[in-house]
Backbone as numpy.savetxt, mean C-alpha at the origin, in Angstrom:
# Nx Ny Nz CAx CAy CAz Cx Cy Cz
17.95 -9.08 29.73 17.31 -8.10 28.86 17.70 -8.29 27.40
18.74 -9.04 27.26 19.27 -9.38 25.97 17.85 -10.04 24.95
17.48 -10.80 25.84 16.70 -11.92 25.07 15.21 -11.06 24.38
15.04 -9.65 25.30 13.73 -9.18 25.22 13.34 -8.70 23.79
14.47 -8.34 22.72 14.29 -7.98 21.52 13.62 -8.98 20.28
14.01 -10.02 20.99 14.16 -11.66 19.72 12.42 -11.65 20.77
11.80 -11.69 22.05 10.52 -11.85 22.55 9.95 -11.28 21.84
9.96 -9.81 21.56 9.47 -9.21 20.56 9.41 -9.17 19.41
9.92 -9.86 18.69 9.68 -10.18 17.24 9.36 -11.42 17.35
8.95 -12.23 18.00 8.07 -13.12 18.09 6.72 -13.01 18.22
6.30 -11.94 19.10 5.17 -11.48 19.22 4.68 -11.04 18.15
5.31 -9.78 17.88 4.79 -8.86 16.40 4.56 -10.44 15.18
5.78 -10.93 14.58 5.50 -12.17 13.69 4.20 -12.63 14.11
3.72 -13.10 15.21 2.69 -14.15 15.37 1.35 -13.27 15.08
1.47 -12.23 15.03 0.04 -11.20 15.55 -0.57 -11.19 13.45
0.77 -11.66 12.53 0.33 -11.30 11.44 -0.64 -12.04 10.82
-0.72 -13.31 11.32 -1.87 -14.68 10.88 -3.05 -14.04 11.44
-3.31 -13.51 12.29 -4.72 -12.92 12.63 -5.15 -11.84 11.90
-4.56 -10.71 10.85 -5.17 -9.24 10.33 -4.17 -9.46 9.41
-5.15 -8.49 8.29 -4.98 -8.57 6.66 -3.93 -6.96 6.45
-3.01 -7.07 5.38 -2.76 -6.05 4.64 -2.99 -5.80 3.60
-3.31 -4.74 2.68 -3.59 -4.52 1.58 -2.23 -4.05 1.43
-2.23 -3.15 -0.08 -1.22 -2.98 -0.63 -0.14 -1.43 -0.02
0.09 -1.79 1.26 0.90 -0.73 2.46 -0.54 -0.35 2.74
-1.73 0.05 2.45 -2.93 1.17 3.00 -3.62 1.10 2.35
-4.09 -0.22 2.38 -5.89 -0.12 1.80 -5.92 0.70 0.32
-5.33 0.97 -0.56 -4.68 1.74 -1.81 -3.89 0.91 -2.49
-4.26 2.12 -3.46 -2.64 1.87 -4.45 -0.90 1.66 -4.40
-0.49 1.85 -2.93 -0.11 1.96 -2.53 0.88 3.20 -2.26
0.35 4.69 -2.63 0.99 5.54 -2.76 1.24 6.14 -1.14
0.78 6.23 -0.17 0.54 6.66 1.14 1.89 5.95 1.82
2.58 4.89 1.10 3.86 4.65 1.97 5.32 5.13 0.90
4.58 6.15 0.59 5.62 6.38 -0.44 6.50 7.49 0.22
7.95 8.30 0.08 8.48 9.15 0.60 7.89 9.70 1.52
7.71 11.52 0.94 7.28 12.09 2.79 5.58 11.85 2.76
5.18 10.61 2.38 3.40 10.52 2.91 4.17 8.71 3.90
5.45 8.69 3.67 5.28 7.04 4.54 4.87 8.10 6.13
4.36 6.48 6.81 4.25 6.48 8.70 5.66 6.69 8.95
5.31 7.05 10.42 6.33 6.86 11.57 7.75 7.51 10.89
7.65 9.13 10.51 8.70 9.65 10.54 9.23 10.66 11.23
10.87 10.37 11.76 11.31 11.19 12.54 12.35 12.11 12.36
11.88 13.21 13.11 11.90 14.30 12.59 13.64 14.54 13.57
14.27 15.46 12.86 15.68 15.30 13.10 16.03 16.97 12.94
17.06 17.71 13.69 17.40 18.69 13.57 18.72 18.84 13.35
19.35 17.84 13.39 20.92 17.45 12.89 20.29 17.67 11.03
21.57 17.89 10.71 22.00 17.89 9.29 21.85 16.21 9.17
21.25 15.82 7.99 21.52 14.11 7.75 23.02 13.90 6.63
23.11 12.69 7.58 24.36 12.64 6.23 23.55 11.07 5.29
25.08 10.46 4.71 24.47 9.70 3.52 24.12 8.52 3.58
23.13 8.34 4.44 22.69 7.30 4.68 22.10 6.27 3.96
22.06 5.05 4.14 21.00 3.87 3.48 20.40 3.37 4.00
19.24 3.19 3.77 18.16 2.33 5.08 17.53 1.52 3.87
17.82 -0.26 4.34 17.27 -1.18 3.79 16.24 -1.59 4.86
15.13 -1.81 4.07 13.51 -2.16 5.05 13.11 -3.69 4.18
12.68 -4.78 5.25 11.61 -5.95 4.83 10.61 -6.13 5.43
9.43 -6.14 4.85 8.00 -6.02 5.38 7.67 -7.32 4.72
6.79 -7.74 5.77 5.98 -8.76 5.31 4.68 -8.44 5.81
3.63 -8.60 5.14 2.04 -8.97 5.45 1.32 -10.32 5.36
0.09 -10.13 5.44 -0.44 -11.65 5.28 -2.08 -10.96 5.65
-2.93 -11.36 4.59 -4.40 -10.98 4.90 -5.18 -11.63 4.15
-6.53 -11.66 4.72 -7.42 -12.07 3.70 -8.43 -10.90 3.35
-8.90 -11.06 2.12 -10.03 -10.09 1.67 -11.34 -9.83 2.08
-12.09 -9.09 1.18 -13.19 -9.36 2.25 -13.90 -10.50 1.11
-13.53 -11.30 0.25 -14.49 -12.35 -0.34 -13.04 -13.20 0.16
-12.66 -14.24 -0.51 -11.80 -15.69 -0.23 -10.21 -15.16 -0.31
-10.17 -14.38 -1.23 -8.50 -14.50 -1.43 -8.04 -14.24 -0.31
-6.42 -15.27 -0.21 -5.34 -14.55 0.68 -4.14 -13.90 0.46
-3.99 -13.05 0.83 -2.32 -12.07 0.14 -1.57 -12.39 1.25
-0.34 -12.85 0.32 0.73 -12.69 1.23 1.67 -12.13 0.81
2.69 -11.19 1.28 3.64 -9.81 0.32 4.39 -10.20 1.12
6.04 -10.05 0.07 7.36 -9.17 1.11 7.70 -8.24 0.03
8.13 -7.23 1.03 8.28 -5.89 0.40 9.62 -5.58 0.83
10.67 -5.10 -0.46 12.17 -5.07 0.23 11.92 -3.09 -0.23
12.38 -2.29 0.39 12.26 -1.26 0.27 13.95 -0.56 0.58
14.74 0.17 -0.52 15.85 0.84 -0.50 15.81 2.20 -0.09
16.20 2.86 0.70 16.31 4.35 0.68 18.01 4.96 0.74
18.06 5.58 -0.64 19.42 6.56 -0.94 18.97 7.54 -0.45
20.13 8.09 0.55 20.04 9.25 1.18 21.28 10.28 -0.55
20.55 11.58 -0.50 21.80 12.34 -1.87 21.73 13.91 -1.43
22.56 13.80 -1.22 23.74 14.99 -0.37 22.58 15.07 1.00
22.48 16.43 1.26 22.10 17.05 2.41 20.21 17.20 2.59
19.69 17.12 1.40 18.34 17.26 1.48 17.30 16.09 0.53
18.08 15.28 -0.23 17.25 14.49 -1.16 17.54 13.00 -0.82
16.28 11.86 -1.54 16.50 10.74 -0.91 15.78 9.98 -1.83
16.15 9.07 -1.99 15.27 8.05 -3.36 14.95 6.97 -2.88
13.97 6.39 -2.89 12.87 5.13 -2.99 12.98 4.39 -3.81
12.77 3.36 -3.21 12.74 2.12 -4.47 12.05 1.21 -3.31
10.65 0.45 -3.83 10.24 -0.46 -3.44 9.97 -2.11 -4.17
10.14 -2.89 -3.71 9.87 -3.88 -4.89 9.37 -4.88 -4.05
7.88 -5.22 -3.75 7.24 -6.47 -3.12 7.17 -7.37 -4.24
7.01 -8.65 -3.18 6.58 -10.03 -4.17 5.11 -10.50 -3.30
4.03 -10.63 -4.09 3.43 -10.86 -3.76 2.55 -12.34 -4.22
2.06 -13.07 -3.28 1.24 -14.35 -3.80 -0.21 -14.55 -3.18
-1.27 -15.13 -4.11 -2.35 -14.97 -3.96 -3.25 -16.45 -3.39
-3.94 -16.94 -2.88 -5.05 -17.85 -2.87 -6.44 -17.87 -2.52
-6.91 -18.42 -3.26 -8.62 -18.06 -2.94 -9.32 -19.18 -3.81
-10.53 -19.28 -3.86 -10.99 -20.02 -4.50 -11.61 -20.22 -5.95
-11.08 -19.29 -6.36 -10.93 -19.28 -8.37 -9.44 -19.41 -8.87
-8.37 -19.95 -8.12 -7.21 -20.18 -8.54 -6.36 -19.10 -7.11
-4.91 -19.91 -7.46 -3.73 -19.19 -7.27 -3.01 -18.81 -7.86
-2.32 -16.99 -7.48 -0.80 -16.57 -8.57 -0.29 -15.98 -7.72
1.14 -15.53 -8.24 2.38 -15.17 -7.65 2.77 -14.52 -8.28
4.38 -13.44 -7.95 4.62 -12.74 -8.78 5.29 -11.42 -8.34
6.62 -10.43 -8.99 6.88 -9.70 -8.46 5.70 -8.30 -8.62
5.04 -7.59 -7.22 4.01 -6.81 -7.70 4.26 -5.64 -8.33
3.90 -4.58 -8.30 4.09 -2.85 -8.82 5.28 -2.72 -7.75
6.59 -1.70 -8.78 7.44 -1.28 -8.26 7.51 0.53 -8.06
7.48 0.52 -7.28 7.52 2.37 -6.87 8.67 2.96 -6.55
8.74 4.08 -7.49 10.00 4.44 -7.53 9.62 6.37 -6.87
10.68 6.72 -6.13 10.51 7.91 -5.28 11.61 8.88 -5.17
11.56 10.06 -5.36 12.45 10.94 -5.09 11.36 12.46 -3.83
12.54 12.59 -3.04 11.87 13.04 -1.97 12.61 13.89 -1.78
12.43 15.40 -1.55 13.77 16.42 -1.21 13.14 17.58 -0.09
13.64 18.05 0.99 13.79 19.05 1.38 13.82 20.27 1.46
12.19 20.89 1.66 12.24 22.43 0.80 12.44 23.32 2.00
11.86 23.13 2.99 12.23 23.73 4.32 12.35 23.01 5.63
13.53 24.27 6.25 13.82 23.56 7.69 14.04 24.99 8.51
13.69 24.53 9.33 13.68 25.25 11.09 13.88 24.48 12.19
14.53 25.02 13.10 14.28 24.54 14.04 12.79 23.61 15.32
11.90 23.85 14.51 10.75 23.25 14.74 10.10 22.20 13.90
10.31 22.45 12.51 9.88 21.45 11.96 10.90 21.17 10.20
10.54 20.44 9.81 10.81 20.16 8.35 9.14 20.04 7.48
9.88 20.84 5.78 8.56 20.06 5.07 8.91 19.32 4.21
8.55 18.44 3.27 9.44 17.56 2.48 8.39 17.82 1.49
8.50 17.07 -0.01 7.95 16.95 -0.97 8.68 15.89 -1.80
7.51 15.03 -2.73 8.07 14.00 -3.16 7.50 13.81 -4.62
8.10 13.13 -5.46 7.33 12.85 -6.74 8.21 11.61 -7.35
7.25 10.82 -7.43 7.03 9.45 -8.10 6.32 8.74 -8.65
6.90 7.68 -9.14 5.89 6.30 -10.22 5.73 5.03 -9.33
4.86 4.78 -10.36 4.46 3.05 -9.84 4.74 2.65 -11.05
5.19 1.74 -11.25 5.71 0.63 -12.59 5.15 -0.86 -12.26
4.33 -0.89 -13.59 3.37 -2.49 -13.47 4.09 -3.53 -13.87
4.10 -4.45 -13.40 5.23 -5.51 -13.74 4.25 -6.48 -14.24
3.04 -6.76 -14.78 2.41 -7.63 -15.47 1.09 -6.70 -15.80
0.00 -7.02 -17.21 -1.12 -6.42 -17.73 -2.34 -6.56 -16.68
-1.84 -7.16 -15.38 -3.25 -7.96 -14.98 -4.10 -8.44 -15.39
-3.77 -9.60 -16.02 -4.54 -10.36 -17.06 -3.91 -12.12 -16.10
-3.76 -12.21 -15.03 -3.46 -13.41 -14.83 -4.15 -14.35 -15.13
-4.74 -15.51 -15.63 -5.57 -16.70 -15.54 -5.61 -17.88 -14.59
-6.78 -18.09 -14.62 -6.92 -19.29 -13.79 -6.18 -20.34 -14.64
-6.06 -21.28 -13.67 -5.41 -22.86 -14.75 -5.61 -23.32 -15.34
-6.85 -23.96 -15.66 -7.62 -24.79 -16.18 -8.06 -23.98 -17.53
-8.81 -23.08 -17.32 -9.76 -22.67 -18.32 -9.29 -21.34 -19.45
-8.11 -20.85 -19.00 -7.43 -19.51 -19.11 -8.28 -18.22 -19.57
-9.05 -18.38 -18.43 -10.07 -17.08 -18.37 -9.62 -15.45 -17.06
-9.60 -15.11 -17.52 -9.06 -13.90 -16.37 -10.13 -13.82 -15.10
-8.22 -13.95 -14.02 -9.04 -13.71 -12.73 -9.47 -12.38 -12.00
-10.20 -12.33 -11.66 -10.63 -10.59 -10.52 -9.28 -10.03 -10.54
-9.36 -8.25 -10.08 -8.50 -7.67 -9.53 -7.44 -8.40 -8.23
-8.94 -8.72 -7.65 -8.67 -9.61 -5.94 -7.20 -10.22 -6.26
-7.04 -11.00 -7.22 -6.08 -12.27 -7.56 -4.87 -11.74 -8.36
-4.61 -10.56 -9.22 -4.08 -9.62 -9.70 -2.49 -9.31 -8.55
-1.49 -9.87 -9.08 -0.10 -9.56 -8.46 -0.02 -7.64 -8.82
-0.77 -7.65 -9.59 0.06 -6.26 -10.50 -1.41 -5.27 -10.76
-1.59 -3.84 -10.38 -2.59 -3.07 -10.47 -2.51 -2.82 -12.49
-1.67 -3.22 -13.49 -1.33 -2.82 -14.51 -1.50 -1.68 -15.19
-1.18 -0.90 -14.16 -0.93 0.79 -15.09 0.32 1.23 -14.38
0.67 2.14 -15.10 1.53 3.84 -14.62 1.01 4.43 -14.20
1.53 4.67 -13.03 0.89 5.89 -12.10 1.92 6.46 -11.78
1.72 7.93 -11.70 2.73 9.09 -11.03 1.69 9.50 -9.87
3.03 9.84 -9.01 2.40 9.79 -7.54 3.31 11.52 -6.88
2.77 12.27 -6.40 3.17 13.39 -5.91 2.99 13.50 -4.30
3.18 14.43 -3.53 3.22 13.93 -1.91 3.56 15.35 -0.96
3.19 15.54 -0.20 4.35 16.67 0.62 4.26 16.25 2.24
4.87 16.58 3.19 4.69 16.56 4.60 5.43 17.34 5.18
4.68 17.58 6.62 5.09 18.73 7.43 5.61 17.90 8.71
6.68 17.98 9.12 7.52 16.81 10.36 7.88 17.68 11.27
7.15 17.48 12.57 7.97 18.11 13.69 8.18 17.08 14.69
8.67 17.52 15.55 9.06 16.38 17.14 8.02 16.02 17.12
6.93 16.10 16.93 5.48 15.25 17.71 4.50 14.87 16.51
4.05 15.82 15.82 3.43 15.48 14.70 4.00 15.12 13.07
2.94 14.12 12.57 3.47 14.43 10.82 1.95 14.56 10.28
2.04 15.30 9.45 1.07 15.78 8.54 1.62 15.64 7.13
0.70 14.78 6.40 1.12 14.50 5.28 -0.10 14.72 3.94
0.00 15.09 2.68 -0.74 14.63 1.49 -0.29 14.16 0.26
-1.24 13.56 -0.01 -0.57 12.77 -1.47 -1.81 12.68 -2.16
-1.04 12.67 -3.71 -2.34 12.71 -5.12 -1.55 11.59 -6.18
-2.52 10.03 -6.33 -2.35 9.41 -7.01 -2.95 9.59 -8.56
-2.12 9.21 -9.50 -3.35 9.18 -11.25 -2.47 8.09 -12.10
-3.33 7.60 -12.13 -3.30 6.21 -12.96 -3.23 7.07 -14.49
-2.55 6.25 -15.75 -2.25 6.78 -16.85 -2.56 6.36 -17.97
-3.00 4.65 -17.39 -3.47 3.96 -18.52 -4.35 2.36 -17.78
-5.04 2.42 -18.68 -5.88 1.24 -18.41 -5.06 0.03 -18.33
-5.62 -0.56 -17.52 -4.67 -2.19 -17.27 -5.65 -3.43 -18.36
-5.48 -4.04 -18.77 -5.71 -5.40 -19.96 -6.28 -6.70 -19.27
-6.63 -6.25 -17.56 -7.78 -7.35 -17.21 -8.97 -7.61 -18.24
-9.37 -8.74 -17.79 -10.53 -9.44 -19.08 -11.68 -9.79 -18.10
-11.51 -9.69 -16.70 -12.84 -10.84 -15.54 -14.49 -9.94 -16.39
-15.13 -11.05 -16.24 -15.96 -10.93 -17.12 -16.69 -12.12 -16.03
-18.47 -11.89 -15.89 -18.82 -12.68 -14.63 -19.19 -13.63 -15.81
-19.61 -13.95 -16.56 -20.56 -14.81 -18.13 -19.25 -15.56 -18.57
-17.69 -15.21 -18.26 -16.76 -16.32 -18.78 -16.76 -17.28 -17.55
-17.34 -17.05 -16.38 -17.42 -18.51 -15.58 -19.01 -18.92 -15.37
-19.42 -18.80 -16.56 -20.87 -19.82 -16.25 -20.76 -20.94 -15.64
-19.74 -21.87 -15.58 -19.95 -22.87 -15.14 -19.57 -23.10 -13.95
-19.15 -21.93 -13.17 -18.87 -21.95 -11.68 -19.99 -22.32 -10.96
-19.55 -23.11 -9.62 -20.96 -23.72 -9.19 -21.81 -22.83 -8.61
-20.67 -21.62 -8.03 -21.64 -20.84 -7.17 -22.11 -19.14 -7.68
-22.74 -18.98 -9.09 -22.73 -18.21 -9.64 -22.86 -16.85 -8.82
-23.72 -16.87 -7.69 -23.84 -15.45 -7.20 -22.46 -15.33 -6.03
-21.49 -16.13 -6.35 -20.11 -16.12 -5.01 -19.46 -15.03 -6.31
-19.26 -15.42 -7.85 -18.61 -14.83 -8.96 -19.22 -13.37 -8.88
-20.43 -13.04 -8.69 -20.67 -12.00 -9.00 -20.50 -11.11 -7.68
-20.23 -11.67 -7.06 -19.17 -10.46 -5.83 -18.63 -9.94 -6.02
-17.74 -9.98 -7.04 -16.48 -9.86 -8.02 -16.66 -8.35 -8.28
-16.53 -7.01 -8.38 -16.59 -6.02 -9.17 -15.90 -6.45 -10.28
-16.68 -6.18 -11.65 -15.77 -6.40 -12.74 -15.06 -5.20 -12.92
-14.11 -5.28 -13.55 -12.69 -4.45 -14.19 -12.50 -4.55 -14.81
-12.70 -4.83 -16.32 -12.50 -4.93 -17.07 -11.55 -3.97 -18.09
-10.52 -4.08 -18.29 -9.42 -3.05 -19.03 -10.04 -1.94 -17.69
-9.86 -2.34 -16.54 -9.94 -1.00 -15.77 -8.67 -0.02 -15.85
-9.54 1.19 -15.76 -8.69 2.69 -15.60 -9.06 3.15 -14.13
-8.17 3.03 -12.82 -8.94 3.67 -11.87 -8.74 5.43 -11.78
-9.90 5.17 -11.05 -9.99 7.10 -10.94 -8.72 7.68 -9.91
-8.65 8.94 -9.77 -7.68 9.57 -8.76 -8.00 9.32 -7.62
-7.28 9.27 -6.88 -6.93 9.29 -5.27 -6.40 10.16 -4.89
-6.58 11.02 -3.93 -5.74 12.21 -2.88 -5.83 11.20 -1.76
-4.95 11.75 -0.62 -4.62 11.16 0.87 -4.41 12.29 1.42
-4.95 12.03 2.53 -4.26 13.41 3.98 -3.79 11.65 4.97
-2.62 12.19 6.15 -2.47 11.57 7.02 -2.09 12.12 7.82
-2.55 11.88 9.14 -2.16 12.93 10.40 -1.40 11.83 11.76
-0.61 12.28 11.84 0.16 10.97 13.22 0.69 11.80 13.63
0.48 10.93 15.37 0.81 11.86 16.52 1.83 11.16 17.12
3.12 11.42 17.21 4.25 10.42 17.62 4.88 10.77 18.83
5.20 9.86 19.60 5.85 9.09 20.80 7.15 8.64 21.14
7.91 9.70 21.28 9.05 8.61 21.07 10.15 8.42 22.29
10.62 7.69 22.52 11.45 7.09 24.05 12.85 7.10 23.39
13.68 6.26 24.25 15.24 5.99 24.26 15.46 4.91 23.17
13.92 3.72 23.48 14.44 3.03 22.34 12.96 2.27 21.62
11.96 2.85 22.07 10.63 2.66 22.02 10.45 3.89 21.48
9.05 3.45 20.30 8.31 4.65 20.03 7.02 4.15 19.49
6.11 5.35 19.35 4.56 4.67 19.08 3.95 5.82 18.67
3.09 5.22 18.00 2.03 6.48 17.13 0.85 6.43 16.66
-0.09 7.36 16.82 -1.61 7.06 16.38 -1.77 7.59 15.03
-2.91 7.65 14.66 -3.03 8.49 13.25 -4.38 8.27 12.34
-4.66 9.17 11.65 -6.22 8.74 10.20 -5.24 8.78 9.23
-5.83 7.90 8.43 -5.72 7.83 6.92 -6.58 8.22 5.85
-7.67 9.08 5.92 -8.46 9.50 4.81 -8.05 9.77 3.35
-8.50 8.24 2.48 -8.32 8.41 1.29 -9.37 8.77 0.62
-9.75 9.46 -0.80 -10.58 10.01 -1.23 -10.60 9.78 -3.10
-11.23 9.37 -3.43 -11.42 8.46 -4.77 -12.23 9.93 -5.37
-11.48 10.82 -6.17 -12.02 11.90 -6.64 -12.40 11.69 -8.23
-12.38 11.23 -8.50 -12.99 10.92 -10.18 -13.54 9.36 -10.51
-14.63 9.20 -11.19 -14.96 7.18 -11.01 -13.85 6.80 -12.01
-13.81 5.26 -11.32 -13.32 4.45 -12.41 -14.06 4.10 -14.13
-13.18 3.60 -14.77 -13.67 3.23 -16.33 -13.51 2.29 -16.52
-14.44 0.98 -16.63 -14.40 0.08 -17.08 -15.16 -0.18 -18.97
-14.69 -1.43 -19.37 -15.44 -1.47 -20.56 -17.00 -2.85 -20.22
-17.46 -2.01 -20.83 -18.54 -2.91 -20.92 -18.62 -4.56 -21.38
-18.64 -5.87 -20.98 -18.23 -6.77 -22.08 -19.42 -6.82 -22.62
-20.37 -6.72 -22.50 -22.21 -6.73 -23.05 -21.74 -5.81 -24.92
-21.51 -4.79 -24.50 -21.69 -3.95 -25.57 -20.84 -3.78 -26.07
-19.39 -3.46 -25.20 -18.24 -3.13 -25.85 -17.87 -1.13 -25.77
-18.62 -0.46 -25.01 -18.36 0.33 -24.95 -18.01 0.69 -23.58
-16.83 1.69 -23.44 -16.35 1.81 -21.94 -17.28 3.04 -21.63
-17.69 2.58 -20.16 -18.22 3.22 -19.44 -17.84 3.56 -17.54
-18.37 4.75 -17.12 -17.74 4.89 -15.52 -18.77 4.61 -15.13
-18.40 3.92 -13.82 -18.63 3.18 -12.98 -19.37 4.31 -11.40
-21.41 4.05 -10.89 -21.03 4.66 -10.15 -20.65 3.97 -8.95
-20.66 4.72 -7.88 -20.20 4.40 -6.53 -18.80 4.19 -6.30
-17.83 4.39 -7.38 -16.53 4.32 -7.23 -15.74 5.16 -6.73
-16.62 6.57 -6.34 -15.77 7.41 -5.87 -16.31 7.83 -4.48
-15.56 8.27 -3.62 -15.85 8.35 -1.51 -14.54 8.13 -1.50
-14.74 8.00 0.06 -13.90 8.33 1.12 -13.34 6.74 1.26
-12.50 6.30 2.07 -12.07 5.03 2.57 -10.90 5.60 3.70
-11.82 5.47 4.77 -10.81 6.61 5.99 -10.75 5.29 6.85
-9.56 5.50 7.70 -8.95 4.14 8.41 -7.94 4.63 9.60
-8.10 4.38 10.95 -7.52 4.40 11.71 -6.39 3.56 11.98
-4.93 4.04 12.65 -3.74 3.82 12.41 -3.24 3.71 13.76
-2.32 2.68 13.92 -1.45 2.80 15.39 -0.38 2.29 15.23
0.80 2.37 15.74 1.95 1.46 15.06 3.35 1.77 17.00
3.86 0.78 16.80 4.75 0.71 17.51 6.38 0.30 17.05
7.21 0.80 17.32 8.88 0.12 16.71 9.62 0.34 18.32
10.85 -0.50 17.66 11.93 -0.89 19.11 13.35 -0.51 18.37
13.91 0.01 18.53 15.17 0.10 18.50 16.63 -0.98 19.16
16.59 -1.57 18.26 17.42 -2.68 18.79 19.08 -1.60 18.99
19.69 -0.86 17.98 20.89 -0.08 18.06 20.16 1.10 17.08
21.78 1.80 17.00 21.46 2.81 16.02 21.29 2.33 14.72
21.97 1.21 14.56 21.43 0.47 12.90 20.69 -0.41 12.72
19.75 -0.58 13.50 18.47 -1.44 13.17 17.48 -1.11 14.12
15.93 -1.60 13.43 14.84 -1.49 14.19 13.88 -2.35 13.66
12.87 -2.45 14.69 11.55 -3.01 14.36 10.49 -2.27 14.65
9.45 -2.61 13.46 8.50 -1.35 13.46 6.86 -2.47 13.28
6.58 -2.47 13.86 4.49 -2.78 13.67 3.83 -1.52 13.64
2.96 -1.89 12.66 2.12 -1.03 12.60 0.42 -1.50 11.47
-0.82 -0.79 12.27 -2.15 -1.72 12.47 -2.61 -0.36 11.67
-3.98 -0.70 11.21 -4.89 -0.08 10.47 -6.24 -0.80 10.36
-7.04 0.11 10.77 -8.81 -0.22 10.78 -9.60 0.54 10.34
-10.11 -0.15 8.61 -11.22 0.52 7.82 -12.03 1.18 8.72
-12.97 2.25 8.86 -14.19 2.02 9.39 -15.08 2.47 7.90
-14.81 3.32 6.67 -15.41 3.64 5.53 -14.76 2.95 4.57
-15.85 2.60 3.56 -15.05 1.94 2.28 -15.93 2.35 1.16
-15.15 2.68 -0.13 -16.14 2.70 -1.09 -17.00 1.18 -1.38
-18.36 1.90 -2.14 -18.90 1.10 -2.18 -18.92 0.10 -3.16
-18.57 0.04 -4.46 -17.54 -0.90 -5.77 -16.40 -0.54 -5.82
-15.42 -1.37 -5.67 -13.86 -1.50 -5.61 -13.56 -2.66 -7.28
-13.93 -2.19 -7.90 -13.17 -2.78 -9.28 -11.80 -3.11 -9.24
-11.02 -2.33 -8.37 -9.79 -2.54 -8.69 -9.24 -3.40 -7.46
-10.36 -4.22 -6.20 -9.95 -4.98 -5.18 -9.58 -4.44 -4.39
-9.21 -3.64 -3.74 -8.00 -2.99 -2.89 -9.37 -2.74 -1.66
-9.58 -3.93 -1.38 -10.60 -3.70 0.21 -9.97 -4.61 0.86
-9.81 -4.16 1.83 -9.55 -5.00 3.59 -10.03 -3.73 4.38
-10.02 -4.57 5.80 -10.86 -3.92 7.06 -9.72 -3.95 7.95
-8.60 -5.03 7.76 -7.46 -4.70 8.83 -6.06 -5.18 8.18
-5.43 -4.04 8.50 -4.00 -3.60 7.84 -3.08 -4.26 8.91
-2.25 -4.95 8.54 -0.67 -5.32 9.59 0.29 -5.52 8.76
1.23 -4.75 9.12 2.42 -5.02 8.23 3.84 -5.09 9.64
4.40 -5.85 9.55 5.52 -6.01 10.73 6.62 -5.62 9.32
7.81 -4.18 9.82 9.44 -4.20 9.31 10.13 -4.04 9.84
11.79 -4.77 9.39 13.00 -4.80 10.01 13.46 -3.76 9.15
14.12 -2.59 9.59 15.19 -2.00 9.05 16.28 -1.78 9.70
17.57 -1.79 8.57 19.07 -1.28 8.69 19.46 -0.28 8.32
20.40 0.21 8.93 20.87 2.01 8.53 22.32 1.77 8.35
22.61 2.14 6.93 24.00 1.56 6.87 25.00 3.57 7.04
């Protein structure tokens, strides 16, 4: 039975070459942030001061050529009896067929605290940033013309991110409200690659230009499972694009919103983890678009989510 843990992370690893991740959830990535992350368990002990170091890796393709591949190292400070801080920092690298880039992506930073407890459940609440680690202005090689969002290591804005959830033995119920703060310094422009061979492959492209994206809210609902050293969980993800994006025009030069940028992008969730001891685990967990908005300027489309993590509890 020794050997059955190392079987299983063989499995989960291999399952990641077949299904795509976006950035944690088809988003901005605010939905894996404090109390809106998956797969949390709910505890009626007092916590003490714990650290839980997490590595995620993904691997997906888009829905035009690019491929993402991320590792995501994620810190959690446990501070005193009810508060807990986040820190995420992926590296992410890109390929497709208008160039390749690399690069450390948006870092999210989280504070999460404890407003009530009972014996039945906990609620948490959280408030945090995203920090852009490049303008999204990457270029192709050759020509140094800016590539799509698609190809973009870095969403290039500030965003503050807010959150709450309700945790009991079986369920989590969660919401979160993303807002971008400032326009990012992309340039993709479909008329700077005239000379691409396949002009209508370029114009797949939503342009973005100095995009500003609109707000996002999230609800998430998961129904959890949990054993001796197994656990598993279903769940929706309904995200909701409540204001359009702003792009600038390159024709005219005047910024204008964008329609069809705002709907729903709701996605079904399942995830499984193993408990190797009390200080480590492995966690999979799957996601399937079935709604998407209909222009994504800012890229953030896939149809299937996999992210495989190891965490330690120090």
């Amino acid at each position: 039975m020794k050997t059955f843990p190392f079987f299983l992370l063989f499995i989960l690893l291999g399952f990641t070459t077949h299904f795509g991740y976006s950035q944690g959830c088809s988003d901005a990535g605010f939905c894996t942030m404090g109390a809106m992350k998956p797969d949390q368990q709910y505890s009626k002990r007092i916590p003490l001061k714990l650290r839980t170091f997490g590595v995620s890796y993904y691997q997906g393709k888009s829905t035009l050529t690019p491929v993402i591949r991320s590792v995501t190292f994620d810190l959690d400070f446990k501070l005193g009896n009810k508060g807990a801080f986040q820190v995420k920092v992926p590296y992410m690298w890109v390929e497709g067929s208008l160039g390749n880039t690399a690069g450390v992506s948006d870092i999210s930073l989280s504070y999460t605290r404890n407003v009530y407890r009972n014996y039945n459940f906990d609620i948490n609440v959280t408030v945090g940033a995203k920090i852009p680690t490049n303008n999204s202005n990457l270029e192709d090689g050759d020509r140094g013309r800016d590539l799509p969002m698609y190809y973009q290591t870095s969403l290039g804005s500030y965003d503050i991110v807010l959150g709450a959830s309700l945790i009991s033995k079986n369920w989590l119920f969660a919401v979160g409200y993303q807002q971008a703060l400032n326009r990012n310094q992309n340039r993709f422009a479909w008329g700077e690659w005239g000379d691409y061979p396949f002009p209508s492959y370029i114009r797949e492209y939503d342009m973005g230009m100095n995009l500003q994206r609109g707000t996002d809210v999230m609800l998430r609902v998961e129904r959890n499972f949990r054993f001796s050293r197994f656990n598993f969980n279903i769940g929706v993800l309904p995200i909701y694009r409540i204001t359009k994006d702003e792009v600038m025009n390159p024709m005219t030069g005047q910024r204008v919103k964008l329609d069809n940028t705002t709907g729903l992008a709701l996605s079904a969730l399942a995830g499984v983890g193993y408990s190797f001891n009390v200080s480590s685990s492995l966690k999979l967990m799957y996601g399937y678009k079935f709604t998407d908005r209909e222009v994504n300027p800012d890229g953030l489309t896939r149809d299937n989510v996999l992210t495989v993590s190891y965490l330690l509890n120090f």
